[in-house]
Structures are given as structure tokens and as C-alpha cells.
C-alpha positions as CSV (number, residue, x, y, z in Angstrom):
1,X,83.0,76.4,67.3
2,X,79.3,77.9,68.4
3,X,79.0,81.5,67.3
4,X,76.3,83.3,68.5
5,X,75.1,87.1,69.2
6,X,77.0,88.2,72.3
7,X,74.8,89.5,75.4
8,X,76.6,91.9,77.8
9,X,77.4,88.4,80.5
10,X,79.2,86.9,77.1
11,X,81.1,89.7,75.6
12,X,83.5,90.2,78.5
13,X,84.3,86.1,79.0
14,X,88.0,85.4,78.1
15,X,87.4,82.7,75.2
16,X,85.7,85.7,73.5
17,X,88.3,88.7,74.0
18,X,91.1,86.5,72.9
19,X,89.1,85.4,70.0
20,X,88.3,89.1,69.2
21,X,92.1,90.2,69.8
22,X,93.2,87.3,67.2
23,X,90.7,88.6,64.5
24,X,92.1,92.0,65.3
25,X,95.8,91.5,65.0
26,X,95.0,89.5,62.0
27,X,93.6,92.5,60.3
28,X,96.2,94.7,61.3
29,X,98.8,92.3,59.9
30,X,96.8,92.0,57.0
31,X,96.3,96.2,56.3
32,X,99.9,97.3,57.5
33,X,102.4,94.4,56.7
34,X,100.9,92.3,53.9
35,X,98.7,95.5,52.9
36,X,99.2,97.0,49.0
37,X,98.8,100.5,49.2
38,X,98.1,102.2,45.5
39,X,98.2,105.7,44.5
40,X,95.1,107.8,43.0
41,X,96.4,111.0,41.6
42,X,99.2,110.9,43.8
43,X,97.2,110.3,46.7
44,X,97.6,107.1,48.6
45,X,93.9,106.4,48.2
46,X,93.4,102.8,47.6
47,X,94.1,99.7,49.8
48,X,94.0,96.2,48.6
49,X,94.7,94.0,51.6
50,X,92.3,90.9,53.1
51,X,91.9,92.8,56.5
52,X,88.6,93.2,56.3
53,X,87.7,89.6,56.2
54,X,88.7,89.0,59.9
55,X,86.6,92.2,60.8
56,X,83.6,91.1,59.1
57,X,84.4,87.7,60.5
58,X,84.0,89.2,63.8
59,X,81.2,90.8,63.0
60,X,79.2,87.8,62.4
61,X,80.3,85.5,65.1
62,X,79.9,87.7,67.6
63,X,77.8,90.4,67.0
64,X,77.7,94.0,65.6
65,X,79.3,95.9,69.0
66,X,82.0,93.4,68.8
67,X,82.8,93.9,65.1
68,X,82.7,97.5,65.8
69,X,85.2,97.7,68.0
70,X,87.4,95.3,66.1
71,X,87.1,97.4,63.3
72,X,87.6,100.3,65.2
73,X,90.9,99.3,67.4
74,X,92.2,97.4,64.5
75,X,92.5,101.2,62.7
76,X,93.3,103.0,65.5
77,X,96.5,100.4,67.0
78,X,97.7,99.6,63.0
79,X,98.1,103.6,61.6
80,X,100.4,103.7,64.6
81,X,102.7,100.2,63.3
82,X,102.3,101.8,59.8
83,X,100.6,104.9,58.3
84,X,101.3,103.7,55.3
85,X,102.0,107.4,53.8
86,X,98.5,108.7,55.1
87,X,97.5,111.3,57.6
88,X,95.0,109.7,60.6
89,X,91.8,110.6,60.1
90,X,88.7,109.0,62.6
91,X,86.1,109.1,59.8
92,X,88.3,106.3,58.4
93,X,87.9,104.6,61.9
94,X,84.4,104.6,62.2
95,X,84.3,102.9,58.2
96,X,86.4,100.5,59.6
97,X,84.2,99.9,62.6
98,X,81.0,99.9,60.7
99,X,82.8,97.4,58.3
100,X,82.9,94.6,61.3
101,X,78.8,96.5,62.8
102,X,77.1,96.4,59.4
103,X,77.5,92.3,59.3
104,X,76.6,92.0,62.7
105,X,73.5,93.6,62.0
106,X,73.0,91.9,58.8
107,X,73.1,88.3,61.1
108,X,71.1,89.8,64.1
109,X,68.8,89.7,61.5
110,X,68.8,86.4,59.9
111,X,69.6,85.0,63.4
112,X,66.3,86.5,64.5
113,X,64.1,85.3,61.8
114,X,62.9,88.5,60.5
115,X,64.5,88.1,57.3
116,X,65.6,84.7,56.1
117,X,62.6,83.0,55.7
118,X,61.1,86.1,53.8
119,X,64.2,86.8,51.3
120,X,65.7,85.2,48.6
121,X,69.5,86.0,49.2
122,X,70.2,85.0,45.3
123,X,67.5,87.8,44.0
124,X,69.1,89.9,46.3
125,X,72.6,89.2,45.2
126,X,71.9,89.1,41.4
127,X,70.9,93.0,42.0
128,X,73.8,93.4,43.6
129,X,75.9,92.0,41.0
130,X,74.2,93.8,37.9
131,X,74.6,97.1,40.3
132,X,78.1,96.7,40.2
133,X,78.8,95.7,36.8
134,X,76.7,99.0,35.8
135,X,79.3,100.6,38.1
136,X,81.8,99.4,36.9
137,X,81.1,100.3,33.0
138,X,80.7,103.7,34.2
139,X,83.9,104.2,36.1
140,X,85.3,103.1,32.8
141,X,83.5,105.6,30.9
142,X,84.1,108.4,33.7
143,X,88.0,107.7,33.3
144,X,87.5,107.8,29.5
145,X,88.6,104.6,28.6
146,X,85.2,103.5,27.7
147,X,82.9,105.6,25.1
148,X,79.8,105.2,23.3
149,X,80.4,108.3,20.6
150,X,78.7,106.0,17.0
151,X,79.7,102.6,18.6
152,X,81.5,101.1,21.6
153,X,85.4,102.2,21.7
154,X,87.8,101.4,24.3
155,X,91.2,103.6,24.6
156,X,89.8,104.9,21.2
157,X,89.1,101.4,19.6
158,X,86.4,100.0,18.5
159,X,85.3,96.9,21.1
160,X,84.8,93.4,19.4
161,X,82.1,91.5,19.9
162,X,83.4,89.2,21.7
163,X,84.7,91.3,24.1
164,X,81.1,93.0,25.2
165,X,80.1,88.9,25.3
166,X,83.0,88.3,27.3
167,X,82.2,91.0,30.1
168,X,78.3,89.7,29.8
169,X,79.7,86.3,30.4
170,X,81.8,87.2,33.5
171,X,78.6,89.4,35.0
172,X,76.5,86.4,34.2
173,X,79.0,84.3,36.2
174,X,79.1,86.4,39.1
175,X,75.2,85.9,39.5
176,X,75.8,82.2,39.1
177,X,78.5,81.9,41.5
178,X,76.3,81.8,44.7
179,X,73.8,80.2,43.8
180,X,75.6,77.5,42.6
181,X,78.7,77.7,46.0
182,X,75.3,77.8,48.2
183,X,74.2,74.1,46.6
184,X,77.7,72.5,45.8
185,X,79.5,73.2,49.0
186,X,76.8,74.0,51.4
187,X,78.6,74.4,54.9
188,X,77.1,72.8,58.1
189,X,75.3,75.5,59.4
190,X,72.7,76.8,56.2
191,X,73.4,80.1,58.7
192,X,76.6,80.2,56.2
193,X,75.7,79.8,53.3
194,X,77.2,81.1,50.4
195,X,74.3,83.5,49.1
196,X,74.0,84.9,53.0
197,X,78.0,85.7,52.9
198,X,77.7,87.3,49.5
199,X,75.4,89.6,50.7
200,X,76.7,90.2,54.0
201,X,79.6,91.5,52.0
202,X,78.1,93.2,49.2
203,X,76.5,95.2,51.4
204,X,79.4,95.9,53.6
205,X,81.6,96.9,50.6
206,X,79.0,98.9,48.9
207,X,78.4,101.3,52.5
208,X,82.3,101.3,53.5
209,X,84.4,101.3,50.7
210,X,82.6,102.4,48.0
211,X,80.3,105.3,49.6
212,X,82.2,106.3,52.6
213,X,85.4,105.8,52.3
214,X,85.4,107.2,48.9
215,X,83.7,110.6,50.1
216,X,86.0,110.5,52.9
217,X,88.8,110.4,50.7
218,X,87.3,113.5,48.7
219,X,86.9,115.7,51.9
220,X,90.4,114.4,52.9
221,X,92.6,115.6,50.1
222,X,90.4,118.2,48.7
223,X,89.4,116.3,45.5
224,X,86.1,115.3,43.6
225,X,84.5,112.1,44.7
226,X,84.4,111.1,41.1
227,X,87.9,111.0,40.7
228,X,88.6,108.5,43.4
229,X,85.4,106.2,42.7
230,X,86.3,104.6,39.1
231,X,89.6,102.9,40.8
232,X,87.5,101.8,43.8
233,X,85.0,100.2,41.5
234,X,86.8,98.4,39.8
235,X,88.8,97.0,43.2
236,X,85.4,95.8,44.9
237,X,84.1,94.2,41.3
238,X,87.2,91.9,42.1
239,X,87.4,91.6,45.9
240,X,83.9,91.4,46.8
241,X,83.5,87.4,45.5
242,X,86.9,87.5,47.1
243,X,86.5,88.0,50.2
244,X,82.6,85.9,50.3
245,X,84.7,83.2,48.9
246,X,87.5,83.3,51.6
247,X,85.4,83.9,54.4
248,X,83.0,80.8,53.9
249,X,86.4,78.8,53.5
250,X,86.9,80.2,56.6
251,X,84.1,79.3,58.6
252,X,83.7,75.6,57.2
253,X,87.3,75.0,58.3
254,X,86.4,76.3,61.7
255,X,83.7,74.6,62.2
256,X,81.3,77.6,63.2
257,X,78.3,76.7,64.1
């Protein structure tokens, strides 16, 4: 399967809509049937679904106007099947589409040459990771399950060692992780590699879902953003490998070159 940056001649052939609508109503399955939709103070403010893997998908196959407007329609046609006890809101659209635009960027990018010979993806992701893990100790303090008053206490107990060495571990792993997917199970296009993926969707998830949508959320249902960023944290710490892992499944099995 080639993939390549679509060109205005390209974007309206019929191989490419249908691909496009697929990757859509794939999403839309995935956010409004097979979709988990949990509550934040009584507020249906987090989502854990896989639909943004066909919208980033389409994003990097074919381009960042493409994966706009999957992300965009895919928003817009699946409220209607199921609002899933929200109100419509287009800010949400436009995260949606900038979820499937932001990797088509990213890949105009490498494509282009401007910035894969110059950067190491694995720095980049190990900043990423240590980011998020920093994150991610925080939301636990902000929600007060974490504290540092003489010591380290969780839910009021002191932490064990080997639980701090534990969480070190697991951050350590995540660092590891690409680097060693990108040499291990290298795909046949070095286009896809594991490190690139990872930071197509780091990035991604750290705009979208963590920044946007979260404020979005605040502004929405009249809240703090601080009070719906702990839970979100803590989602993307687990769906960001995720989804890189899924998607370069994804791609080796189709064969994108």
C-alpha cells in the first residue's frame, strides 16, 4: 500500500475517499459503540476508546487536510449516532480534527527531509516520557493521593521502597520501549519506525487531549482545568504507548509503504 502526502489531483481520486471514509467509520465505531465513557465529578469528561488511532492513521498516510477532516466529520456524524451524555460542542471538533492534522504535519516534515536526518526521535521521546511521568506524579499529588509532608505517603501511607523503584522501573521502561520496537521489529519502510510513531503520538496527545481538550472541558462545564487534568494524565501515561504500539501493528500488516 504506497502512502504518500496527497496533492489536490490525489485527494479527490476514489481509492483515497473510500480509504478516508473506512478510517472514519472506524473511528466513529470505535468512540460511540465500543467507546468507554467515564465520569469526572459527575461530568462525562473522559473517553477511553482507540478512535483516534484510525484518525492519526489518516493523518499520516495521507496528509494533514485529510486527517483534518477525518477527524473533523468523524465528530461531527458520531455525536449524532451517540452523544454519549454530552452536549455538542465544535471546539471538541476542531481537537478532533487537529488530532488526524497535527500527524500529517509531523510526516510532511520527516517526508520532506527537514527533520529526520537532523533529530534523534529517541532523545526526543525520552523527554517526552520523563514529561509525562513528572505529570503524572503531580496529578497524583494534585488529587491528594500522593504527598511529600516528612516522607513520601500515598492515601496517607508511607510508600515502600520498592514501590518508588517500581514506578522508576516502569518510566525507565517506557524510554526503552522505542528504542528497542525501532531495532527489534523495524517495519519496511524506516518512515515507520517505532521512535517516529511514538512521537507522532506523544505530540498529538499532549496538544489534543491533554491541553485542549482538557481546557475545553473547563470552559464547558464551568469547572477548574485542574480538576479534570489528573484523570487525563493518568489515561494518556497508559494509552499513549498504546496507541504507538497499535498503530505500527497497523501499518506493518498493511504493508504501507
Amino acid at each position: 500500500m504506497k502512502s504518500n502526502t496527497l496533492n489536490s489531483s490525489q485527494f479527490f481520486t476514489t481509492k483515497t475517499l473510500t480509504s478516508l471514509s473506512f478510517l472514519t467509520a472506524v473511528s466513529i465505531i470505535l468512540a460511540r459503540i465500543l467507546g468507554l465513557v467515564i465520569p469526572i465529578v459527575g461530568f462525562p469528561a473522559l473517553k477511553i476508546n482507540f478512535s483516534n488511532i484510525p484518525i492519526i492513521l489518516a493523518g499520516i498516510i495521507y496528509g494533514p487536510i485529510a486527517g483534518f477532516l477525518s477527524g473533523g466529520i468523524a465528530d461531527i456524524i458520531g455525536y449524532f449516532i451517540n452523544p454519549q451524555g454530552g452536549v455538542y460542542h465544535p471546539a471538541f471538533t476542531l481537537s478532533t480534527a487537529l488530532t488526524g492534522m497535527i500527524p500529517g504535519l509531523f510526516y510532511k516534515l520527516i517526508r520532506s527531509g527537514k527533520i529526520d536526518n537532523k533529530v534523534n526521535f529517541n532523545i526526543i521521546n525520552a523527554i517526552f516520557i520523563i514529561f509525562i511521568s513528572i505529570l503524572l506524579t503531580s496529578a497524583f499529588y494534585m488529587k491528594g493521593v500522593l504527598t511529600f509532608n516528612n516522607g513520601i505517603y500515598f492515601n496517607n501511607n508511607k510508600v515502600p521502597a520498592f514501590v518508588t523503584i517500581i514506578f522508576l522501573a516502569v518510566t525507565v521502561g517506557y524510554i526503552i520501549l522505542p528504542i528497542y520496537i525501532s531495532k527489534n521489529f523495524k517495519n519496511r519502510s524506516i518512515l515507520y519506525s517505532f521512535d517516529k510513531i511514538y512521537s507522532t503520538v506523544c505530540i498529538t496527545q499532549i496538544i489534543t487531549s491533554l491541553i485542549l481538550n482538557t481546557y475545553f472541558l473547563s470552559i464547558l462545564f464551568s469547572k477548574g482545568f485542574l480538576i479534570f487534568l489528573p484523570t487525563r494524565i493518568v489515561t494518556n501515561y497508559i494509552m499513549i504507548p498504546l496507541f504507538s504500539i497499535v498503530l505500527v501493528i497497523l501499518i506493518k500488516a498493511l504493508r504501507i509503504e
